[in-house]
N, C-alpha and C positions, 0 to 999 in steps of 0.2 A: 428851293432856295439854296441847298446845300449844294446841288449839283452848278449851278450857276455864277457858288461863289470858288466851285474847283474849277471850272471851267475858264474864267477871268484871271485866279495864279497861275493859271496854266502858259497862258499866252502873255504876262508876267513876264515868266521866270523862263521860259522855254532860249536856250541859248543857240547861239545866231551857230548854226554849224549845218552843214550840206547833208541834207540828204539824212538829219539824225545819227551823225555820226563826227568825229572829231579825230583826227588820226598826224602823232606826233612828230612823225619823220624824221627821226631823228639826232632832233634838236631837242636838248641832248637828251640822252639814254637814263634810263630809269627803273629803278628796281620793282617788283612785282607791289608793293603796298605804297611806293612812293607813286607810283602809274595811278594805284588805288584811289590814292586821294586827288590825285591833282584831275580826274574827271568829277570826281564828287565836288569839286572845287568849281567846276562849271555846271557844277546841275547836271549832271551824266554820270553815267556808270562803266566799270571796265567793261569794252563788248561781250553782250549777251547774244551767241548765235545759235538761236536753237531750230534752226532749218535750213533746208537748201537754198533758200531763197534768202535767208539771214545771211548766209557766208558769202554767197554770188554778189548781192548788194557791198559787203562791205570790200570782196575787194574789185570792186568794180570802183569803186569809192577811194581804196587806198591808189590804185592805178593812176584814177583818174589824177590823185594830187600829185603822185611821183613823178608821171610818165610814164607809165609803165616799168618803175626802175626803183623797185621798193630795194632796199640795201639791207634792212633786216629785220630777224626773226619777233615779233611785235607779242605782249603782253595782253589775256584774254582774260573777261573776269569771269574763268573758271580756279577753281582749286579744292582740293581736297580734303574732304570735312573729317578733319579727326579726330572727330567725337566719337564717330559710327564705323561698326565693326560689323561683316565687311569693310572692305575699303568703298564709299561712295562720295563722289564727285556732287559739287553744288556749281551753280551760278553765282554771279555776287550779289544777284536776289534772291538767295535762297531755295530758289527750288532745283529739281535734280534734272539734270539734262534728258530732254526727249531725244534729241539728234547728236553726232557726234560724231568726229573724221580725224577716229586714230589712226597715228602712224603704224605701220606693222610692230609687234611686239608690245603697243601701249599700253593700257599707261602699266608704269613698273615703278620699283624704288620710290614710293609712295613714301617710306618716311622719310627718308633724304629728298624728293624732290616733289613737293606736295604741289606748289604752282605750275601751271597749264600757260603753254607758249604756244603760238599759231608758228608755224617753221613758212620760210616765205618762199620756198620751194614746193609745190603740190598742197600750202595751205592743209596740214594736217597738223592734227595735237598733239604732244609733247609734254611729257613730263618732265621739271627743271628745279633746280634750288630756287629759292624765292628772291636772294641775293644777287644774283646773276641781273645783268642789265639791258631792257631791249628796248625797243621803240613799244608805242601801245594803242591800241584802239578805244577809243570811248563811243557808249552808243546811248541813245537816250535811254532813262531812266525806266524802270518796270513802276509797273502796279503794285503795293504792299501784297507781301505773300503772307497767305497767313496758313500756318502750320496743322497739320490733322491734329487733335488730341482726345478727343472720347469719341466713337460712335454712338456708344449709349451711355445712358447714365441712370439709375434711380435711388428713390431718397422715401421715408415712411411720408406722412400725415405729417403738414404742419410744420417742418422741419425748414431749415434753410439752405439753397443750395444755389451752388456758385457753378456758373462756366464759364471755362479759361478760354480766352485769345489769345497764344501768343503767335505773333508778327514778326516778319521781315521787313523795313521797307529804309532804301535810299536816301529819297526825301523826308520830310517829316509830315508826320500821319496830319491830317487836317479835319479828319470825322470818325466816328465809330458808332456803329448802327448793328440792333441785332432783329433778325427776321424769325416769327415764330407762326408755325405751318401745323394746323391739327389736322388736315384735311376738311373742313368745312370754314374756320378763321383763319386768313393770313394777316398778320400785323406787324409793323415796326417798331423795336422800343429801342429807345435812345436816352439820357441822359437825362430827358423832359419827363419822359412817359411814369407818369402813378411811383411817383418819387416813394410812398409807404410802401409800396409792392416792389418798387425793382431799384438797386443802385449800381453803380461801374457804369459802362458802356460810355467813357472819356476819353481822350487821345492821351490823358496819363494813365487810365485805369480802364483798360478795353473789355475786362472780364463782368460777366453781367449775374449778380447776385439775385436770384428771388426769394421773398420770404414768405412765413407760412404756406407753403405749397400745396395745391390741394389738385382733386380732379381735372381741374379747367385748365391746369397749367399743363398736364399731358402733351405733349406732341413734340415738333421739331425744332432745333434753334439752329440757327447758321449765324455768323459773324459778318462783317462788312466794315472793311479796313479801306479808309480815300485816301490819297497822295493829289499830288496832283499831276501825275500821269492815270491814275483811275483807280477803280476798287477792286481789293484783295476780297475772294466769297472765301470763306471757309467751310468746310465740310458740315453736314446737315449732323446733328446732335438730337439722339434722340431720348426723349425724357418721360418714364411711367416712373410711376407712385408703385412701391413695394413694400409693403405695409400689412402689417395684421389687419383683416375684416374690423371693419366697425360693425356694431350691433347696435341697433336701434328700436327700443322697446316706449312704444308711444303712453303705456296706460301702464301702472303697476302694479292696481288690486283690482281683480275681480269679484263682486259679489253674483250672486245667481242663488235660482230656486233649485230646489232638487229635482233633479227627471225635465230639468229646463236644458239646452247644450249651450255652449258658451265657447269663443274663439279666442284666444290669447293671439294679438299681433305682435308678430316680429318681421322688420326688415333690416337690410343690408348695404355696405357696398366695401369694396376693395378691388386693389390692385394689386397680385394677380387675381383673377377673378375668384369666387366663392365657388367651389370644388363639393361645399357638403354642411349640410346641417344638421343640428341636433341638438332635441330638446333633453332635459333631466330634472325629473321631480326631487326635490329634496324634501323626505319626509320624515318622520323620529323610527321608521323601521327600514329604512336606508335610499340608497341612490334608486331610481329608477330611469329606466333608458327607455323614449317613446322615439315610433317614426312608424312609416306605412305599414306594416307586416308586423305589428306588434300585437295588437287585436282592433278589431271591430268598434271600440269605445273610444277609440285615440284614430285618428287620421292625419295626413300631411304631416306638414313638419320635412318639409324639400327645401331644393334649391330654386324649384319655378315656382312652387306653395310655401313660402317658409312657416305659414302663420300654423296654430296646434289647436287642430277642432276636435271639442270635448263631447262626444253626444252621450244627451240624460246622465247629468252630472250626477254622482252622490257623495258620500262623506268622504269616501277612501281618497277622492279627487283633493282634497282639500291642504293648503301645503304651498312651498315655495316652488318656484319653476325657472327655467334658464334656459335659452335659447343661444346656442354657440352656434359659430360662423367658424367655416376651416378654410385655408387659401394654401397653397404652398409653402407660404412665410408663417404659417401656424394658426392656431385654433383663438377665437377673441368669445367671453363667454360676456351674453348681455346680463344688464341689471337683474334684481331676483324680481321676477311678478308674483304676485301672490293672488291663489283665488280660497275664497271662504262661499261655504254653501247655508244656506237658512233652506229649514222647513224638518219633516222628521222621515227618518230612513228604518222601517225594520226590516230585518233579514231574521229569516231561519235556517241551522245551521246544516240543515238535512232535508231533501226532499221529501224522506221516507223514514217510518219508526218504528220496529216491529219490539211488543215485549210480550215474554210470558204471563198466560192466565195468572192473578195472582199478585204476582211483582209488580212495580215500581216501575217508572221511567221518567226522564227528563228531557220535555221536549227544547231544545235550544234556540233562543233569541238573542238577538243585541239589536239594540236600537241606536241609535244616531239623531242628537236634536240638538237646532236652534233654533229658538231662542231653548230654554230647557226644559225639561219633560214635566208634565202636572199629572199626566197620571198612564196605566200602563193596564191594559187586557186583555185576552183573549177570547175569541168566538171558536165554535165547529161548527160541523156544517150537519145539520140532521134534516134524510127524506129533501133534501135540495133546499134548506130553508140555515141562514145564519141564523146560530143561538147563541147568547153570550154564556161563556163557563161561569159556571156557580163557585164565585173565587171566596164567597165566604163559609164556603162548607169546608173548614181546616183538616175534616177528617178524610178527603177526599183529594184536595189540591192544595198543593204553598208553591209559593213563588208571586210570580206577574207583580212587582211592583219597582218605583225606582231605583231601584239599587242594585236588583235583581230581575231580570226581564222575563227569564224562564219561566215554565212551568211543570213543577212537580206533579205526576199521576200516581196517587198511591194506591195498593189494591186495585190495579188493573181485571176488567174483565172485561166480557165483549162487547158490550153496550158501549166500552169507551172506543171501541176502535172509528174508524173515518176520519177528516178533513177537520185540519186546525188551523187558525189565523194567528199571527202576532200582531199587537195595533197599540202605537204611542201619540198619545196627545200631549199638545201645547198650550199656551192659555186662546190661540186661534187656530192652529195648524194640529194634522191630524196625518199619520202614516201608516198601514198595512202589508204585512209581509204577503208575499207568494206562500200558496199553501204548503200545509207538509201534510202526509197520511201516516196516521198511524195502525199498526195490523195488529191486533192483538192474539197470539196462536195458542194454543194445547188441545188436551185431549184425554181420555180414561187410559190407566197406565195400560204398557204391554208385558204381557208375560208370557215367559218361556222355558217348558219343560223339555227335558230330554229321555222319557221311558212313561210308554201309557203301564205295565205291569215286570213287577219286581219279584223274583221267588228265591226265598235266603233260607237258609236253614236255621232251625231257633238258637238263639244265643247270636249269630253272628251279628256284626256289624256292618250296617246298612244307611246309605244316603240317597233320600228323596230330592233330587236337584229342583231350583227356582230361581229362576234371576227378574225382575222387576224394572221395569224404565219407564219414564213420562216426563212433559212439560204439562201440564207442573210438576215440577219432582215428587216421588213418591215419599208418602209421609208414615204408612204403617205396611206391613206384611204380617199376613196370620196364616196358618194350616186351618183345614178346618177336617174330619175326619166322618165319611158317611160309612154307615153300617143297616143293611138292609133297607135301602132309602131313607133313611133321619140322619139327620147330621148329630153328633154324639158330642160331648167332651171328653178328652183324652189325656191323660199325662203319662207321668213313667217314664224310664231312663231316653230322654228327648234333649236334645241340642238344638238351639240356631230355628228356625221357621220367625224368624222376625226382620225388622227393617236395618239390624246391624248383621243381619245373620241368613237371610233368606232358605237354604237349603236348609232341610229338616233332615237330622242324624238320627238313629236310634244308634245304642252305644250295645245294646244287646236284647237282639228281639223275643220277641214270643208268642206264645200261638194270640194271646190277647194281642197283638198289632195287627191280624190280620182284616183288612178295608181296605177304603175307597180314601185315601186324599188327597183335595184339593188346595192347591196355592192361591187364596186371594190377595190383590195388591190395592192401595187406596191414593188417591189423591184429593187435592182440592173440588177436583170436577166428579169424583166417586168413586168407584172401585171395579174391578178385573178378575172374574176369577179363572182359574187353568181348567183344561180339562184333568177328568180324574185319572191319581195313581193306582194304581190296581198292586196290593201288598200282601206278598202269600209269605206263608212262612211255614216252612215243613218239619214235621213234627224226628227229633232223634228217634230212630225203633235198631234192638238190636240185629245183629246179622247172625247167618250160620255161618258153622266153621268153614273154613279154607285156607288154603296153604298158604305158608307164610309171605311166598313173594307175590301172591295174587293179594294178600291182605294186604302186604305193603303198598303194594298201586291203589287201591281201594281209599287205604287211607290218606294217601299220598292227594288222587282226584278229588277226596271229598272235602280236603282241607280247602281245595282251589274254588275260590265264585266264579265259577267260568261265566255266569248270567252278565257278570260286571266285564268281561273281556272282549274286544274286538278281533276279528279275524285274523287281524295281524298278529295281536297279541299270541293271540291260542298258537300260530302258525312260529310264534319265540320259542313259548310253551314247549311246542309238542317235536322242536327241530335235532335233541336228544335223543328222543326216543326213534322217529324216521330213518335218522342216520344209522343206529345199532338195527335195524331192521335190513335197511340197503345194505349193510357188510353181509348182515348173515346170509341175504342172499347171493351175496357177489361172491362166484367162481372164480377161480386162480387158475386160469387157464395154463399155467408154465408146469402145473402138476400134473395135466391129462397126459392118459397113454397116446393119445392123438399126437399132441405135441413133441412128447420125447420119441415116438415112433418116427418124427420127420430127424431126426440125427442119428439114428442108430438102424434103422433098415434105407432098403432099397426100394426102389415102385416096384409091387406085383400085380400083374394085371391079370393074372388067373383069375378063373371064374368064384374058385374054393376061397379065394382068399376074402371077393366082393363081399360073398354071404356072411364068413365072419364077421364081415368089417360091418354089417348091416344090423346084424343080431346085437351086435355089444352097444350100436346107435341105437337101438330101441330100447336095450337095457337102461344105458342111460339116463334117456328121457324120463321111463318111470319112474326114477330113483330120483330124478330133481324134481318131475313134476311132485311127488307123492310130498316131499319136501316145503316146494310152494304152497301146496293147498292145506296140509297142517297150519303152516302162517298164516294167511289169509282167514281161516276159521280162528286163528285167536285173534286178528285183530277186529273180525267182524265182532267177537263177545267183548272186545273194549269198547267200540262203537253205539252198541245197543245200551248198554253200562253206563257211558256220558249219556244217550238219549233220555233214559228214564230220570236219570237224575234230575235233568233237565225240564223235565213238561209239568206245567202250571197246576198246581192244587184246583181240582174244583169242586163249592160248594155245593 
């Protein structure tokens, strides 16, 4: 309809002139804007030549009306736009020249001579004051041109969004149409079309508003400006939604059984597309972050899977949940869903329980119920058969009830050890833990002496070493004292043989100490005893006389328990005496005649001299051997001296 009623002003208004062209010859001459109008005045425009075959035509056309005998330089509706920096030339329809036949040097002096003159000589262009006055060409009117201004455009969700037309056109516009291209719908909207969805596109108001914008509206607009020479296209606009993800959570509370699994759905959409998801538990012990790689009990939670499958729900599950969308334009976090679980959950907090013969332990439960607990006990497992624990033997077991889930073992021993259950009832629902074991360990103490036989001289001071260890701890230590196979009682000056004291002291022996004692140690499970100490004790008898410094070592050694020394010690001990032994034997060699004979004679190799020299070496010898073997003989009588001291009383 539209086209048919441009078509009809066209043939109208179209003015009687040859060839599409109008051309003044100069009757009379006319300034660049006064040429302007007075084509606009016949429905024509200052000539537009934008081709070879534009310019041939028109002056084929000027020729024709002159004679060949144009007289001058004629007015073209070119001039220079300046608005636009560089300098750029327009049409008097607004668009920019494709063709053009500047004179050499052209165009220049652009701000003094913005208007475009055809020179009527080789018909080339010309820049000129606008003032200046020539004849001019009129040629039929263009198309509305309509200007580039957005290639793309976008806007969020729901938003309203406008796109500009603006126009060039001659004539006056007679329709305005916009075309929108998603690649599967083309359609036209105009002025008519879904008046609540779209307004503008009028030949006063050519810009097309759409509101609330959502997915559907995605794609291309282009403009379409009519005259009645034809229609102006405008450049294709292209329009995406740029917008935070929407999140869309269909369902808000989940209920479910325990050990049932359960899928929270979450979907999507946005523009830019959705990049990433992510679910977050909010609980009263904090944020949690679920997605693939989190564990085995949570799965999905993508961008192909967004939805968060929960397998064999239990209590920890239970809590608020959020599902965020992330896009380039940022993260959108959906509604909180909530899931709640019914039935009853125990857990024990160890797989395994080990305690001392004896002691105590606490096996660890919690339970978890809805609706709430009515009652709370435990089974073990005896010879492969479920027993319930005997929870009213107080002297035995506390705990396992509401308030407290656990159970107390007191006085462990080994009958309690094996396979324990935790199990919470409802007034219908009923829940049992995975097992736990318990190990119950000990043993008869250990003991450890360090000397099977002891030999001290009477009066001295002497200790029978004992150390005692066990699970269960050791609760007594005793000595016990055998004499000719009976075990005897003993007292007298005694130290320590108890459980603060273990090692047994004499503070000063006698011949009455002399036995057999044993360290026994006790525990809950019985007692331990050592092998025996063997305790000699040698009687003081006087000595004969000898010389004062042999008395001195005498009494010197026998002050010493060498029995209580280690090799290393002795070798402390005895590192005075070795050393005054090594001097006495060590020779000064800078004193021999050997030596001072190498400074003060000459070499004699005579035969008389060898033999001396031979005889005084053997002299020598005797004289140091006779030396050593004197020492050697006393130390062997200190050696024999410590031996006897040393060997064990026997009865």
């Amino acid at each position: 309809m539209h086209l048919l009623l441009c078509i009809l002003i066209l043939i109208i208004i179209l003015p009687l002139s040859k060839g599409g062209y109008y051309y003044s010859n100069g009757v009379p001459s006319f300034t660049w804007l006064q040429a302007k109008q007075d084509c606009e005045a016949r429905g024509m425009q200052l000539a537009k030549l934008d081709s070879q075959s534009d310019l041939d035509d028109a002056v084929a056309y000027m020729n024709s009306e002159t004679g060949n005998n144009i007289a001058n330089d004629i007015w073209v509706g070119m001039k220079y736009d300046m608005t636009s920096t560089p300098y750029v030339y327009r049409w008097i329809s607004c668009d920019i020249p494709t063709f053009t036949t500047w004179y050499p040097g052209e165009p220049n002096n652009q701000q003094t001579d913005p208007c475009i003159r055809l020179q009527r000589i080789g018909f080339t262009l010309r820049t000129i004051g606008c003032n200046q006055q020539y004849d001019y060409l009129c040629s039929d009117a263009s198309p509305p041109y309509v200007y580039r201004n957005f290639s793309e455009l976008s806007s969020p969700y729901h938003a309203s969004v406008t796109f500009e037309c603006p126009y060039c056109s001659i004539l006056p516009i007679l329709n305005v149409e916009w075309e929108f291209n998603n690649g599967t719908i083309v359609k036209v909207i105009d002025s008519s079309t879904n008046v609540n969805k779209y307004t503008g596109s009028t030949t006063s108001s050519t810009s097309l508003v759409i509101a609330d914008v959502g997915v559907s509206d995605m794609g291309s607009y282009s403009c379409h400006v009519t005259n009645s020479r034809g229609v102006g296209m405008g450049s294709s606009i292209g329009f995406t939604i740029s917008d935070f993800p929407i999140v869309i959570s269909p369902q808000f509370l989940y209920i479910t059984k325990y050990g049932d699994s359960v899928v929270l759905n979450c979907s999507f959409r946005g523009q830019p597309e959705v990049t990433s998801i992510q679910w977050k538990m909010i609980h009263s012990r904090g944020i949690f972050l679920y997605n693939d790689a989190a564990s085995t009990h949570y799965s999905s939670g993508t961008v192909m899977t967004p939805d968060l499958y929960i397998h064999s729900v239990n209590f920890q599950d239970v809590g608020n949940f959020t599902c965020e969308a992330t896009n380039q334009v940022g993260t959108t976090v959906g509604d909180i869903i909530t899931v709640d679980v019914i039935g009853v959950q125990a857990e024990i907090s160890s797989p395994t329980y080990t305690v001392v013969y004896g002691e105590q332990v606490t096996l660890d439960c919690t339970i978890w119920s809805k609706p709430d607990l009515k009652n709370v006990s435990w089974e073990r497992e005896i010879n492969g058969t479920a027993v319930c624990v005997d929870l009213g033997n107080t002297s035995k077991y506390l705990g396992s009830n509401k308030t407290w889930h656990s159970l107390l073992i007191l006085d462990a021993d080994f009958s309690d050890a094996g396979k324990y259950y935790c199990q919470g009832e409802t007034t219908d629902l009923s829940g049992r833990s995975s097992e736990t074991l318990l190990d119950v360990i000990g043993g008869l103490p250990n003991i450890m002496i360090n000397q099977t036989e002891v030999r001290v001289n009477a009066s001295e001071r002497i200790t029978l070493f004992c150390e005692a260890s066990g699970l269960p701890n050791v609760i007594s230590v005793e000595w016990k004292k055998k004499q000719n196979g009976v075990f005897i009682s003993f007292t007298g000056n005694i130290q320590g043989g108890d459980i603060n004291s273990p090692p047994l002291t004499f503070s000063s022996t006698t011949l009455g100490d002399i036995g057999e004692y044993i360290c026994t140690a006790t525990n809950l499970l019985g007692n331990t005893s050592s092998s025996p100490v063997l305790l000699d004790v040698i009687k003081n008898e006087p000595m004969c006389p000898c010389s004062c410094e042999f008395k001195r070592k005498l009494d010197y050694w026998a002050s010493q328990n060498t029995t209580n020394y280690t090799m290393a010690e002795l070798r402390v001990i005895l590192a005075p005496v070795l050393e005054e032994i090594k001097r006495n034997l060590t020779v000064d060699k800078s004193t021999l005649t050997k030596t001072k004979l190498k400074y003060i004679s000459a070499k004699d190799n005579r035969s008389s001299a060898s033999q001396v020299g031979a005889v005084g070496i053997a002299f020598m010898t005797v004289v140091i051997g006779g030396l050593i073997l004197i020492d050697i003989l006393s130390i062997r009588r200190h050696v024999e001296t410590i031996k006897s001291a040393s060997k064990p009383f026997k009865f």
